[in-house]
C-alpha atoms as one frame of an Amber mdcrd trajectory, in Angstrom:
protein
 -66.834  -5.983 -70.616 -63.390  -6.053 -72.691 -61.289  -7.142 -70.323 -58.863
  -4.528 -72.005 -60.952  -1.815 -71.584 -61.049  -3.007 -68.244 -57.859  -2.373
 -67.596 -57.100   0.471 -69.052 -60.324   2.125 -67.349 -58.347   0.826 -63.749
 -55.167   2.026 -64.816 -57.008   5.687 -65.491 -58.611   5.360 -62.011 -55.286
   5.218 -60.400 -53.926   7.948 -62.394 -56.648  10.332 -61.646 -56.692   8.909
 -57.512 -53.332   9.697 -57.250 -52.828  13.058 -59.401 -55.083  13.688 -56.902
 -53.498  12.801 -53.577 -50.542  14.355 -55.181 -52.208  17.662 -55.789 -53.922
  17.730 -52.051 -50.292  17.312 -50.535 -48.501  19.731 -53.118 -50.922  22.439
 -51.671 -51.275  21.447 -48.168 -47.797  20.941 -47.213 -46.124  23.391 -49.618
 -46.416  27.171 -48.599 -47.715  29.272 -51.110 -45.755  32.408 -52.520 -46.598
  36.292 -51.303 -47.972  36.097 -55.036 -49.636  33.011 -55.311 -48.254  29.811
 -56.682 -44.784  30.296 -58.147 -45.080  34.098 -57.470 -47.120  36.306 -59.579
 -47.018  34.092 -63.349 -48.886  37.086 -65.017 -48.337  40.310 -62.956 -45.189
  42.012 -63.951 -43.989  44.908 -61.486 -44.342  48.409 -63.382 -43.601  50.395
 -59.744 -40.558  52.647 -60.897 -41.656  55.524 -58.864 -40.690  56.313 -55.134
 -43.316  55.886 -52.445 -43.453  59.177 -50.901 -46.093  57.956 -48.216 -44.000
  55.333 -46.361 -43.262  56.576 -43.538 -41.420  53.556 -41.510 -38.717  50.972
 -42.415 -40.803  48.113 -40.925 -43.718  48.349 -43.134 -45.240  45.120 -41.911
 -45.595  45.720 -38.525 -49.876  45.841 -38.844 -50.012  42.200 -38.619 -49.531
  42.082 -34.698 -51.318  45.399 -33.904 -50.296  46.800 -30.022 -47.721  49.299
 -28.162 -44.535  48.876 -29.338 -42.328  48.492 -26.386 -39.714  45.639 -27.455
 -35.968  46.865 -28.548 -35.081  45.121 -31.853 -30.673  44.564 -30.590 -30.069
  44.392 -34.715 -31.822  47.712 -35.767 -32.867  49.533 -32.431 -36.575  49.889
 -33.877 -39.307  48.604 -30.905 -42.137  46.243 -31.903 -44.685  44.662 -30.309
 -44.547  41.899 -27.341 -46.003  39.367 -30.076 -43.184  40.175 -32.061 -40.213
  40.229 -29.796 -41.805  36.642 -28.609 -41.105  35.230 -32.235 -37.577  36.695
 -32.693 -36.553  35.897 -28.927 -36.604  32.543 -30.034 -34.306  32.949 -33.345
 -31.087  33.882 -34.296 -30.129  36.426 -36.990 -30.494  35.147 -40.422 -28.299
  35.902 -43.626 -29.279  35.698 -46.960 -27.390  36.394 -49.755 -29.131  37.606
 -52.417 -28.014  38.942 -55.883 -28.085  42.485 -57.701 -27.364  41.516 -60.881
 -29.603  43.213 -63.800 -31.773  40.389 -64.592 -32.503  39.708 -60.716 -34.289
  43.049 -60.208 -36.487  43.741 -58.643 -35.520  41.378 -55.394 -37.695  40.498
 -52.819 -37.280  40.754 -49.118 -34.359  43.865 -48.693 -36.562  46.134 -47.552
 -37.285  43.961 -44.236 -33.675  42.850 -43.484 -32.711  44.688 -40.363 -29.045
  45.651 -41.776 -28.005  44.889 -45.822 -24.050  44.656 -46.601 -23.449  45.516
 -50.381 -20.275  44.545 -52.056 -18.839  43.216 -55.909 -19.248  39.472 -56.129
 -17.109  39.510 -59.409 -17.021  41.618 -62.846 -18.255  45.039 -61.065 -21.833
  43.082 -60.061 -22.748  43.380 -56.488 -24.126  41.063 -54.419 -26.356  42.201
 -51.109 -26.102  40.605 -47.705 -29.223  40.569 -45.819 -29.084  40.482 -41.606
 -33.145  38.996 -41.180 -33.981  39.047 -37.305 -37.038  42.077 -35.836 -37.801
  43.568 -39.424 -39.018  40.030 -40.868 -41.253  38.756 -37.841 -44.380  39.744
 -39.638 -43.106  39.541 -43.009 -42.009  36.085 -42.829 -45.234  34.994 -41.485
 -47.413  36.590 -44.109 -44.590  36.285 -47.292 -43.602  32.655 -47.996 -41.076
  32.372 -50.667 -40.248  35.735 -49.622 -36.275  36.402 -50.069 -34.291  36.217
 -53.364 -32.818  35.718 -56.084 -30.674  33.680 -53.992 -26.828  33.431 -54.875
 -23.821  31.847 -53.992 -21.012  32.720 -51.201 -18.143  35.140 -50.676 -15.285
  34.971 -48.430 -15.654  38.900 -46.986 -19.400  38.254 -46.387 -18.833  35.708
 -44.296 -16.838  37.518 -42.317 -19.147  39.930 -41.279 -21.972  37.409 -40.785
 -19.653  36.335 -37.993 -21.011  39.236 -36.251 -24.251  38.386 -35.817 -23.846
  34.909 -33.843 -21.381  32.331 -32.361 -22.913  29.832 -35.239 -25.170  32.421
 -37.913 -27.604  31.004 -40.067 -26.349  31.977 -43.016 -28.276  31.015 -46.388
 -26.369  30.542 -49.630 -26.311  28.533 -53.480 -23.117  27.147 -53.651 -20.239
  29.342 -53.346 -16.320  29.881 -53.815 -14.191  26.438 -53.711 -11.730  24.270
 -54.406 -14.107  21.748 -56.039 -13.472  23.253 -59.930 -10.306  21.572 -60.188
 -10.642  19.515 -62.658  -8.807  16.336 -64.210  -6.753  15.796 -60.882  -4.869
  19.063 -60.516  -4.482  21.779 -58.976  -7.312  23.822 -57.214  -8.331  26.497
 -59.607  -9.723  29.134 -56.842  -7.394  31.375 -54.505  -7.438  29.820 -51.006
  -8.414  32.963 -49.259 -11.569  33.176 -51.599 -12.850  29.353 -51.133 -15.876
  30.368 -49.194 -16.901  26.893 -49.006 -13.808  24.926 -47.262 -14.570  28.794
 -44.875 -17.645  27.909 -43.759 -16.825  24.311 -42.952 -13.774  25.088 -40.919
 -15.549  27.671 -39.103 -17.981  24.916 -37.924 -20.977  25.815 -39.480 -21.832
  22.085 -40.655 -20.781  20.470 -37.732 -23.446  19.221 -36.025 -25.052  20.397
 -33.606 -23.464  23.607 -34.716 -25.297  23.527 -38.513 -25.652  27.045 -39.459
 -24.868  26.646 -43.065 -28.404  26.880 -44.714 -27.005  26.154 -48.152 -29.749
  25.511 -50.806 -28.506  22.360 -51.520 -29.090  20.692 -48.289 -32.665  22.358
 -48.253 -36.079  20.705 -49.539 -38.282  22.089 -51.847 -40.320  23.550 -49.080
 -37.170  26.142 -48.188 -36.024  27.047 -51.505 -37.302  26.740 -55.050 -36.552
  28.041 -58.194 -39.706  30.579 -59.973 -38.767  31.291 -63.445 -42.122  33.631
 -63.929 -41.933  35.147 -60.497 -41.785  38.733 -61.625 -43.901  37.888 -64.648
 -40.714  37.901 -67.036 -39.008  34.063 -67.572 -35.376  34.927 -66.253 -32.387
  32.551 -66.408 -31.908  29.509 -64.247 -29.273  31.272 -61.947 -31.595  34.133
 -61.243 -34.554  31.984 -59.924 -33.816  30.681 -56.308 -36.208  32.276 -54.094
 -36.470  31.111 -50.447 -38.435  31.285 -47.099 -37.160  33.127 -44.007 -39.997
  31.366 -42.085 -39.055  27.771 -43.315 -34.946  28.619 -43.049 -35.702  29.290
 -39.140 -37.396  26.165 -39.318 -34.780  23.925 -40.631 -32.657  25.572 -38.236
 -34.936  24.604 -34.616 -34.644  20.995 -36.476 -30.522  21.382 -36.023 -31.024
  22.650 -32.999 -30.354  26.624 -33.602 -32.865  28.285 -31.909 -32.034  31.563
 -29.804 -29.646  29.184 -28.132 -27.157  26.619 -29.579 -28.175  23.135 -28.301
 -24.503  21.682 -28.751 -22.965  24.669 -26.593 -25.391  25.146 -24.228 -25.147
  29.459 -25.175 -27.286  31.935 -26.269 -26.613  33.433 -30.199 -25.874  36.797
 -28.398 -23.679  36.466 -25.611 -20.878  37.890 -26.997 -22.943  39.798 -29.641
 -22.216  43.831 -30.082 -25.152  46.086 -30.570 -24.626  49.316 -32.013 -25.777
  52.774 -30.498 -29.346  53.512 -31.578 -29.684  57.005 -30.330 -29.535  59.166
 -32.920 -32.660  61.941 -33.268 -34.783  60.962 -36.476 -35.181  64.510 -37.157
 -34.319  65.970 -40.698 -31.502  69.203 -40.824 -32.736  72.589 -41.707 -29.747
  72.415 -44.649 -28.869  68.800 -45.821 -25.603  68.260 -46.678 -26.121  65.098
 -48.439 -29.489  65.343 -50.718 -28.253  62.723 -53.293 -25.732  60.390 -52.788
 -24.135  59.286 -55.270 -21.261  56.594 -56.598 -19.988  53.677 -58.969 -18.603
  50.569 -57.183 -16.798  50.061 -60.589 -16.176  52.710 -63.114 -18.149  52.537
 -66.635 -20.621  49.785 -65.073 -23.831  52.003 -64.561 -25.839  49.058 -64.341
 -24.662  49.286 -60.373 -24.610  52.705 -60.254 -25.915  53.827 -56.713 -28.191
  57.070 -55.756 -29.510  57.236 -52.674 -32.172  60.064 -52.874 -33.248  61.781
 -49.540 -36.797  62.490 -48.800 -36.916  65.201 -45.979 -40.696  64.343 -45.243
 -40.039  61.207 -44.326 -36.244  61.574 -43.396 -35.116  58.788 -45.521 -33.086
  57.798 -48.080 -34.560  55.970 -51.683 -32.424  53.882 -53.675 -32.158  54.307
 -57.354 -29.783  51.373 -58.639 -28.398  51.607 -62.519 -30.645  55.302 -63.299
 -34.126  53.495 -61.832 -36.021  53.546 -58.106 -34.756  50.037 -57.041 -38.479
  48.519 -55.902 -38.856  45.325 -53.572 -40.876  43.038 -55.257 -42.594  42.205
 -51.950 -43.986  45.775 -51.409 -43.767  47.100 -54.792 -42.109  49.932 -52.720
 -38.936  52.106 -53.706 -36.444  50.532 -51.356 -35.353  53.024 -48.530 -32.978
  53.299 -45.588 -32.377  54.909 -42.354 -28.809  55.139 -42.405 -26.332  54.722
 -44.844 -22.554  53.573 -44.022 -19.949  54.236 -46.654 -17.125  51.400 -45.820
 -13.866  52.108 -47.431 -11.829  48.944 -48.077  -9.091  47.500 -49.239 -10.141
  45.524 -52.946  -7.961  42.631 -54.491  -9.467  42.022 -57.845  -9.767  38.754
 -59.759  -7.344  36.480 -57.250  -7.776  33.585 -59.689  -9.158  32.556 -62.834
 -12.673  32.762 -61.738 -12.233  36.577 -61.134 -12.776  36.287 -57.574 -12.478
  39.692 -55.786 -11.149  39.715 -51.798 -12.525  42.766 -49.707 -10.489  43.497
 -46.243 -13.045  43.866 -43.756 -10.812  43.168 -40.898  -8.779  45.876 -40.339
  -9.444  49.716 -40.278 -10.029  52.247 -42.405 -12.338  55.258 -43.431 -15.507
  56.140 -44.311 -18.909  58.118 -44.047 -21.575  58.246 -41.975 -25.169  60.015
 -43.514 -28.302  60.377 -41.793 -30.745  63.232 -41.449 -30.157  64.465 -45.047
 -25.788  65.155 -43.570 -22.320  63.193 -43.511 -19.897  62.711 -41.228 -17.161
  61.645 -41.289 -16.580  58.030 -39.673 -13.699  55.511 -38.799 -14.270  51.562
 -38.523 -12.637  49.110 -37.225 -13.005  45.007 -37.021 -10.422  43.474 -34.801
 -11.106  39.501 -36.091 -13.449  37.852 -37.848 -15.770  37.479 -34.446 -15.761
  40.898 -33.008 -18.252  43.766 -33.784 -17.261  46.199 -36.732 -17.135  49.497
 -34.752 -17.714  52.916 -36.265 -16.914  56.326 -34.502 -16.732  59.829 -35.797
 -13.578  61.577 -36.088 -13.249  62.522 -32.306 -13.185  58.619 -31.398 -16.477
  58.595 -30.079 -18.555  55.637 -31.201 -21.588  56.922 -33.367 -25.408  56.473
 -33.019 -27.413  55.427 -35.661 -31.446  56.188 -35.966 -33.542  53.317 -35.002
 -34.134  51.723 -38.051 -32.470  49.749 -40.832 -28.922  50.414 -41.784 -27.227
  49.862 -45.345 -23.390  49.436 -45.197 -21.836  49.964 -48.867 -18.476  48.115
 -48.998 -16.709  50.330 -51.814 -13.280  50.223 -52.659 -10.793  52.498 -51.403
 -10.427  55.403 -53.688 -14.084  55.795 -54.595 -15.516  58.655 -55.390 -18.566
  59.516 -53.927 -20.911  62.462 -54.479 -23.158  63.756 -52.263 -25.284  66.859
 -53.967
């Protein structure tokens, strides 16, 4: 035979062998996406309308059938023995994860025990997720299952303080002083470099390494899937990550339910809030559409929050449309709703970074049950528990289930038809 046919019929041989080998461990090692490989390439989410069947906030609860007898500390909900045994050995997990136009719908809000929403910068808000009870079963089945992932914010990490001594707390980048450029000065306010936060807070010390930052993560945490909601979106809106993998990397730091460098357990100084509220609906709401702009004139981030009495919930519309998780295909919905009134600072530096005081006091509204009331909170230091009692001082209860605290600016006006 040729002796170059030869070779270029062994050089073939290898190519194929090892496309092979390649493909095998791609598959094998690699979880696959709630939608199949690099989410759903072809199937574009048409869902617009509200679910008016779903009748619980932890809508994956089916994968470990049994009584539900297990107190969930985050969102007061019980679950099953099978699941308490998975999130016993955890600590809460934050995700920030972006609401910008092109990143809708999300995937994975509807699961996180408790989402924060605030303005990341030029009236676009940015969500917060608090994963712990609510994502047991989804992170099992869902792999790739939270995101658009984004980068972060000085006032969000404050309040992830709350939920551990070191919280995992997963992020793109965020706020620093790095964007000086040519040798001079930093370019970003101090009080808004999230990144030099997070470092001097300990959270990449070791031992202590909370930070979950996508770019100390491997491909099989967090990957980018252009086609995911079967539109190609832009770079930025493309990081999607696994809860189940982000616990994961965590056990490998050793961050379980306790901290292996301090010898403690996540919650031994941790807050819960009252959970005793009666998930009944009034006879005459007083807050059947709730209503408000973060910023004025940017609709896009509009907020309704629709109640259905049926199911004695609240749907979110976001910019005039049902705001659907991409996981479910479900109209988003809530338990409770927290209006937070805080103090804004806008556009501290040339980036337009915003600051949001919330350590302090202030104002704001509680609604449940299709009514308001009227609420005061308080956070003494970036460690303690952000309190909230009604008018007479008395600290309020909440209905098991998952809470959504909107961080709006002192000043707003909010509507609640």
């Amino acid at each position: 035979m040729n002796p170059k046919i030869t070779k270029i019929s062994g050089l073939i041989g290898i190519f194929l062998i090892t496309s092979g080998i390649s493909y095998f461990l791609f598959d094998y090692f690699l979880p696959a996406s709630s939608n199949g490989f690099l989410g759903s390439l072809s199937q574009k989410n048409t869902n617009t309308s509200p679910n008016t069947n779903q009748t619980e906030t932890n809508t994956n609860t089916s994968l470990y059938p049994g009584p539900k007898t297990e107190i969930c500390p985050i969102n007061g909900q019980l679950y099953t023995k099978e699941e308490a045994a998975i999130w016993s050995k955890r600590r809460p997990l934050m995700v920030m994860i972006e609401n910008h136009e092109d990143s809708r719908p999300q995937s994975g809000l509807q699961t996180a025990d408790i989402v924060y929403e605030a303005v990341a910068e030029g009236g676009i808000t940015r969500f917060m997720g608090v994963f712990y009870c609510g994502q047991v079963a989804g992170s099992e089945a869902n792999k790739y299952d939270v995101g658009p992932v984004r980068s972060a914010r000085t006032y969000f990490l404050d309040l992830a303080s709350e939920y551990s001594d070191y919280p995992l707390y997963n992020h793109v980048g965020g706020a620093n002083c790095s964007s000086a450029t040519d040798g001079g000065p930093c370019t970003t306010a101090k009080k808004a470099q999230a990144i030099e936060q997070i470092s001097s807070y300990g959270w990449n010390s070791k031992g202590t390494w909370g930070d979950l930052s996508q770019f100390s993560l491997s491909y099989k945490a967090c990957r980018r899937e252009p086609d995911r909601t079967g539109d190609e979106r832009a770079t930025e809106h493309t990081m999607y990550c696994s809860t189940k993998e982000l616990w994961n990397v965590a056990e490998t730091r050793g961050l379980t339910n306790t901290t292996e460098a301090k010898k403690t357990s996540w919650d031994k100084s941790y807050r819960a809030w009252l959970f005793k509220q009666t998930d009944k609906s009034v006879s005459s709401p007083t807050a059947s559409n709730v209503s408000f702009d973060f910023w004025s004139g940017y609709k896009d981030y509009s907020v309704n929050w629709k109640y259905d009495a049926t199911n004695n919930n609240y749907q979110r519309y976001n910019g005039g449309s049902a705001h659907v998780d991409f996981n479910t295909s479900k109209t988003i919905t809530a338990k409770n709703l927290v209006i937070q009134f805080v103090k804004e600072t806008r556009s501290v530096d040339e980036h337009l970074h915003n600051l949001y005081d919330v350590i302090g006091n202030g104002n704001g509204v509680l609604i449940q049950n299709g009514e308001k009331t009227e609420i005061t909170w308080s956070k003494a230091n970036r460690l303690s528990r952000t309190i909230f009692k009604d008018k007479s001082g008395k600290e309020v209860n909440f209905i098991a289930g998952n809470v959504w605290v909107e961080l709006l600016p002192i000043g707003t006006t909010v509507s609640y038809n």
